[in-house]
C-alpha positions in Angstrom: 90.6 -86.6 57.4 94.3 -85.6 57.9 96.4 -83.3 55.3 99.9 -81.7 55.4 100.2 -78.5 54.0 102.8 -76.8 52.3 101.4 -73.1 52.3 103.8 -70.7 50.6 104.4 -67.9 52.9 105.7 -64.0 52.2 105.5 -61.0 54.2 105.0 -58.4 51.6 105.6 -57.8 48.2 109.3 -57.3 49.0 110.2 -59.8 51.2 111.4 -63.6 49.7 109.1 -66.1 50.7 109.0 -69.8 50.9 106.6 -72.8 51.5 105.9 -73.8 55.2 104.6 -77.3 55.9 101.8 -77.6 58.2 99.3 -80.7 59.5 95.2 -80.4 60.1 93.7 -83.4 61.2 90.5 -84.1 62.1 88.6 -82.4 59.0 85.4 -83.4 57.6 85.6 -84.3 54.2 82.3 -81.8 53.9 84.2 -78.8 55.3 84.9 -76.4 52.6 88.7 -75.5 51.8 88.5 -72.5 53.5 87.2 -74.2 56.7 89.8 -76.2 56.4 92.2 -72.9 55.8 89.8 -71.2 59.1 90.9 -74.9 61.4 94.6 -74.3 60.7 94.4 -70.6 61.4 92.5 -71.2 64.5 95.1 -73.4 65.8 98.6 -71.4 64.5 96.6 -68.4 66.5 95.9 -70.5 69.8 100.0 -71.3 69.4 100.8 -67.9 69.0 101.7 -67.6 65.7 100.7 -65.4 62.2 97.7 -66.9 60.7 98.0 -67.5 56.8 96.5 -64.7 54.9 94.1 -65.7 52.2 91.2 -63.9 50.3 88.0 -64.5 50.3 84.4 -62.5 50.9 81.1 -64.1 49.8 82.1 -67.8 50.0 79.7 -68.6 47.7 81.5 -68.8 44.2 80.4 -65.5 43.5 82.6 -62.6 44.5 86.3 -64.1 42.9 88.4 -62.9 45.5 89.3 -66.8 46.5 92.3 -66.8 44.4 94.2 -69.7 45.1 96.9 -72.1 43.1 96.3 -75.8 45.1 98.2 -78.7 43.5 99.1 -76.9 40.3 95.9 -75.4 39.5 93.7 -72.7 39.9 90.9 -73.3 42.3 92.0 -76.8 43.2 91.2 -80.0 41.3 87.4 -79.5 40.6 86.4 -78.5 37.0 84.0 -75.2 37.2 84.2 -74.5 40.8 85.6 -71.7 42.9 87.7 -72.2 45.9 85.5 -71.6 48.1 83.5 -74.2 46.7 85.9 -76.7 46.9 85.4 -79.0 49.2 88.0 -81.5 51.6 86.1 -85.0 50.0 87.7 -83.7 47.2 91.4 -84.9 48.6 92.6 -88.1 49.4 93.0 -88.5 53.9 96.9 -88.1 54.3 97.1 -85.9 51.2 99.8 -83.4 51.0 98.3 -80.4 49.4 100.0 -77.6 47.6 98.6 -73.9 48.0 100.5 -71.2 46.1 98.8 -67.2 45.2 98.3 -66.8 41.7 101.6 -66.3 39.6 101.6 -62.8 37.2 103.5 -60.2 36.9 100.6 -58.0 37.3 99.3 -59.7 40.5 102.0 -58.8 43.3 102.0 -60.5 46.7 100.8 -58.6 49.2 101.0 -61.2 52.0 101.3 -64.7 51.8 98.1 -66.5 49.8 96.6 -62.6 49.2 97.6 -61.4 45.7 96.6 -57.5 43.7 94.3 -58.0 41.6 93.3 -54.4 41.0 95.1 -54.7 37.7 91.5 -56.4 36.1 89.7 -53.5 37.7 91.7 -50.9 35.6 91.3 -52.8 32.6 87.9 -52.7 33.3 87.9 -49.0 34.3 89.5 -48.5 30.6 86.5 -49.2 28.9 84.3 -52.0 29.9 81.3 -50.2 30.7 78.5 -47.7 28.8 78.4 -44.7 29.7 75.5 -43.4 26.7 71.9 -42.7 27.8 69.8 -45.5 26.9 66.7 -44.2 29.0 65.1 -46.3 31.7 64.4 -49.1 32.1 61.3 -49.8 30.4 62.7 -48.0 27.8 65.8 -50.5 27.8 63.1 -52.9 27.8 61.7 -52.2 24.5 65.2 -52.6 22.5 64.4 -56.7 20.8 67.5 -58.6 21.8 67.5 -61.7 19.2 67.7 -64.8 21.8 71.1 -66.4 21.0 73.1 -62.8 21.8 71.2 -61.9 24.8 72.6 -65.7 26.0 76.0 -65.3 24.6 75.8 -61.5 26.0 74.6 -63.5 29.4 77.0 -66.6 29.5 80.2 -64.1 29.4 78.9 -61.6 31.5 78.9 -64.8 34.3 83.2 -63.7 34.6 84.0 -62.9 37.9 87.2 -61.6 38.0 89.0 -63.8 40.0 91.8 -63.7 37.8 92.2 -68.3 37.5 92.7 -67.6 33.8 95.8 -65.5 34.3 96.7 -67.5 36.6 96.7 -70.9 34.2 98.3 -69.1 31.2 101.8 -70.1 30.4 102.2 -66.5 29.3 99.9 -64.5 32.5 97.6 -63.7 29.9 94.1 -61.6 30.4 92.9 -62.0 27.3 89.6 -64.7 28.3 89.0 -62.2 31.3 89.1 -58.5 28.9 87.0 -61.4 26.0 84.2 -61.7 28.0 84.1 -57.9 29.5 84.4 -57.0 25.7 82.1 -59.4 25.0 79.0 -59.5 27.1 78.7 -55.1 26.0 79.9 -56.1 22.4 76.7 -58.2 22.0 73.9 -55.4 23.2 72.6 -53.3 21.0 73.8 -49.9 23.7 76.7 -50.8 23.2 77.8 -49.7 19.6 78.7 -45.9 20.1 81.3 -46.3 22.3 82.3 -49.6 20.7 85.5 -48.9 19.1 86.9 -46.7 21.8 86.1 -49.3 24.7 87.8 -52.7 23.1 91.4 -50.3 21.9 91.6 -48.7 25.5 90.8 -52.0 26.9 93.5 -53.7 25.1 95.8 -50.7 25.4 95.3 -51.0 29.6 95.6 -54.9 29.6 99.2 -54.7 27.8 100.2 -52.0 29.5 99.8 -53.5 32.9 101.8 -56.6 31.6 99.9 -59.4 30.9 101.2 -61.3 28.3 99.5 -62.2 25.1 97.2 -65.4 24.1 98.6 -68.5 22.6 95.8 -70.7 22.5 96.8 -73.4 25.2 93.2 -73.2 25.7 94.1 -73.4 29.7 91.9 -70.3 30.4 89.1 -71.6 29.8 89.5 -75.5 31.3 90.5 -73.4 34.2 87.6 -70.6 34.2 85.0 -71.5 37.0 82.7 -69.9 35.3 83.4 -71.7 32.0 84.1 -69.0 30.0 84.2 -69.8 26.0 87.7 -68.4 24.6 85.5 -67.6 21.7 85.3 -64.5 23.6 88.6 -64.2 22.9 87.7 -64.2 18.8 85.1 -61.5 19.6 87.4 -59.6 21.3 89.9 -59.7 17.9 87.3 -59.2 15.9 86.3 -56.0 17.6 89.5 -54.4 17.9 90.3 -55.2 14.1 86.9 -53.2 13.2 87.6 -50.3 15.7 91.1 -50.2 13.6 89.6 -50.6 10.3 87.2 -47.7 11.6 89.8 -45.8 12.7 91.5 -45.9 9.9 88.7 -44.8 7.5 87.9 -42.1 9.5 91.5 -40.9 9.4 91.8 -41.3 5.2 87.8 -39.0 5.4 90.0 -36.6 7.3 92.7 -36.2 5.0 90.6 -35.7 2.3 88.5 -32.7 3.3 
């Protein structure tokens, strides 16, 4: 198979970048993107020029560092697959293909394809973890789960933080991402002493780093690889109208000692 690429290209996070077209030829239409990505690289090296930088790690639709926009969409044009996943039989021979970094204020360029994403890591540093003694495991054991949370608990804890929900979001929103962080601790029985302090400094650190807010396009999750419910999202309201309901009762108690 034979594609032209038009690979958008940027030094650094300062520099103005613009798309470069390129041609592979020769690809088997059950090489993986990346191999693809790995053949053109191969040859701009053996011509002497800079490779195209792009992330990636596991290369097994696990890790979320393969963050890339192909043909207008996050991940390419397979429904509930990572890039990495993505493979060439998915393209047309002779297709001209598309590959952009993820768009977001939060997510500079740091080199061409190769985007920070650390900005889902301090959101997740803000609160989405427990940090109270629940003993070991055996003991963690012996807490009854009811069935349908430890699934719903399960399903939104399968997020990987690759970031193709801000990237699909009109408004570069987090919101399906800091849902299902919220969520998957929301729904375990550990997780209810901290419970008002993690989804508020959550929140707090997701719009202070600039994502913008939902507006249920509902692109998150037709994007999500993981297939992420936006219900999520609903939990995550819900909990962060408690912990301000909470908050305030606590602060009325106060006031009348």
């Amino acid at each position: 198979m034979n594609f032209t690429l038009r690979i958008w290209r940027q030094q650094n996070a300062e520099a103005r970048g613009a798309m470069v077209a390129y041609t592979v030829n020769g690809i088997s239409p059950d090489s993986s993107f990346f191999e693809m990505l790995d053949v053109l690289n191969q040859q701009l090296i053996e011509r002497g020029e800079e490779p195209v930088s792009f992330d990636h790690d596991c290369r097994e639709g696990i890790c979320g560092t393969c963050s890339l926009y192909i043909n207008g969409r996050p991940h390419g044009p397979v429904s509930g697959v990572t890039t990495c996943q993505l493979h060439m039989r998915s393209f047309a021979d002779g297709d001209v293909i598309t590959i952009e970094p993820w768009r977001a204020k939060a997510f500079p360029v740091i080199r061409d394809l190769v985007v920070d994403r650390s900005a889902l890591d301090r959101i997740i540093q803000a609160g989405g973890y427990i940090s109270v003694n629940s003993g070991g495991v055996p003991d963690a054991n012996t807490i009854p789960v009811p069935k349908h949370q430890a699934d719903a608990a399960f399903d939104a804890a399968t997020c990987i933080g690759c970031g193709a929900c801000v990237a699909s979001c009109p408004n570069a929103s987090a919101m399906l991402f800091a849902g299902a962080k919220v969520s998957h601790l929301a729904l375990l029985p550990q997780r209810r002493v901290e419970a008002a302090r993690r989804v508020k400094q959550m929140v707090a650190k997701m719009d202070g780093l600039g994502f913008g807010n939902c507006s249920n396009t509902y692109a998150c999750e037709a994007e999500c690889p993981k297939r992420i419910s936006v219900l999520n999202i609903a939990r995550m309201n819900r909990e962060f109208l408690v912990a301000g309901l909470f908050a305030e009762k606590e602060k009325i108690v106060r006031e009348s000692l």
